[in-house]
C-alpha positions, 0 to 999 in steps of 0.5 A: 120250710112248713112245706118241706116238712109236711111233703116229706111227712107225706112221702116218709122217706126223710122225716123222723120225730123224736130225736135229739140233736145228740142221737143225730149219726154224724158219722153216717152222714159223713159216710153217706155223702163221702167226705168230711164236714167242716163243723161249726158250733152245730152245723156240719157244713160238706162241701161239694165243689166242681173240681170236675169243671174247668170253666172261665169267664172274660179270660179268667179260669175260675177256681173252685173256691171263686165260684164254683164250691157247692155245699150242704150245711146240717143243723139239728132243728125240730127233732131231726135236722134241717139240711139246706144247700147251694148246689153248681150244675150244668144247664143239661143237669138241672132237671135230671137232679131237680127230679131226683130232689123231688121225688125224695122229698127235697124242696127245690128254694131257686135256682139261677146264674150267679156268673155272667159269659162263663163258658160253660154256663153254670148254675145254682140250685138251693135246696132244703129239707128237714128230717133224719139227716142220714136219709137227707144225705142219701136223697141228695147224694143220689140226686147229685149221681144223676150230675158229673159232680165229684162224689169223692174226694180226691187227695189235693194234687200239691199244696194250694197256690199262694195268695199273690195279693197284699191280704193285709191290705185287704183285711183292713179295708173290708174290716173282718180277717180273710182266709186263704182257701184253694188260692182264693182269699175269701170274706164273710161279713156278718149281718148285725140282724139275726136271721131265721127260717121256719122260727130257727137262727141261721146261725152260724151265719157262715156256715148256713151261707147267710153271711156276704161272701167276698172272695178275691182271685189273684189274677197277676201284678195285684189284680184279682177276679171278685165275685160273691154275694151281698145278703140285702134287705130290700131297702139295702138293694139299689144302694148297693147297686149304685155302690158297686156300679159306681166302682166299676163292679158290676151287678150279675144277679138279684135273687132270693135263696130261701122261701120263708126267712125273716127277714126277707132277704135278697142275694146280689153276687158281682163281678169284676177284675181290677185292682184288688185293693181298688175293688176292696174299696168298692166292696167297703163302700157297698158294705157300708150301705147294709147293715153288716159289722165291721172289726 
């Protein structure tokens, strides 16, 4: 994150000094970036997902929730605020936004599949930056203009699609309480370790997308699509892979999100379409690998 403040020092367009977390216009950024945040202790975290996509993988037409939801979380750090940020493209929109990001002072902290065999293919690009938050929002919202993603929130259709899935079950097996969200019964587990970039805590780790993601989608007759991502310290990667191979869940990415969190970590999504409570035990089994909490 240094990098990031000093480029955008040099180009003036995102950096400001002096401001407390107090004076930060929220409101303007909501605003600027056409929807409201959800807010979590300081953390207003926007979501941007591809309702526009209508994409699937081995025969399961994915939900927005499943693994297609971008997002942008705001944290006041350093006199201003620190923006970090999942964003799903199309592979013919990666360096039309890529270009745009830079030009604004946005640093570009990776970019990568998370999903084997979708069609159409997408990708990730996780994004940071540091400064005045309205103009952080301005500068991604136009690079987000140079993509189909939707930059208005359109009213839901209807309400969302039950949860076909004995989530009871689930909760008790993974051991933290899911939530429904856009037919999608979802899981963050937090890592016991405390997490930091640039010298400030990622917290909440929810939020600031460094908690494991589990998301389950109902699929008929108690079978859901999983996917997500394990947050791993570099001891806890090949436990979890054999983990999860060995429960029939397979390994679709290894990567870093960020360039300077302590400790390193490394980000493994999965995927498989089963049994729900059969791959929630596969899903424990690899959780008990890491140093994440349960209860």
């Amino acid at each position: 994150m240094r990098k990031t403040i000093l480029a955008l020092i040099g180009v003036g367009s995102c950096f400001i000094a002096g401001a407390h977390a107090q004076d930060l216009d929220w409101k303007k950024v909501d605003e600027t970036l056409g929807r409201k945040p959800v807010v979590a202790d300081d953390v207003h975290r926007y979501g941007f997902p591809r309702t526009d996509l209508s994409v699937t993988s081995d025969g399961v037409t994915i939900k927005p929730a499943l693994a297609l939801g971008g997002w942008l979380a705001f944290k006041p750090a350093h006199g201003g605020a620190m923006v970090m940020g999942d964003l799903v493209l199309l592979e013919t929109e990666i360096n039309p936004v890529m270009a745009k990001m830079i030009a604004s002072g946005i640093e570009i902290t990776a970019v990568h599949n998370h999903l084997l065999r979708a069609s159409p293919a997408t990708f990730y690009m996780h994004v940071a930056g540091h400064g005045d938050p309205v103009k952080l929002a301005s500068a991604i919202h136009d690079a987000l203009a140079e993509s189909k993603t939707p930059l208005t929130v359109a009213a839901p259709a209807g309400p969302p699609p039950a949860i076909d899935l004995d989530t009871a079950k689930l909760d008790q097996v993974i051991g933290v309480k899911g939530q429904a969200n856009g037919g999608v019964y979802q899981f963050n587990v937090k890592r016991r370790d405390p997490i930091t970039e640039d010298g400030m805590l990622l917290t909440p780790v929810g939020a600031m997308g460094v908690a494991i993601a589990i998301n389950f989608q109902p699929t008929g007759a108690g079978k859901a699509a999983i996917t997500g991502d394990f947050v791993l310290t570099s001891d806890e990667v090949n436990p979890v892979i054999v983990a999860l191979r060995t429960h029939g869940i397979e390994v679709t990415a290894l990567h870093s999100h960020m360039l300077d969190e302590q400790p390193r970590l490394f980000f493994m999504h999965f995927w498989a379409n089963d049994d729900a409570v059969k791959l929630a035990n596969g899903m424990r089994a690899a959780l008990d690998k890491t140093a994440s909490t349960k209860g």
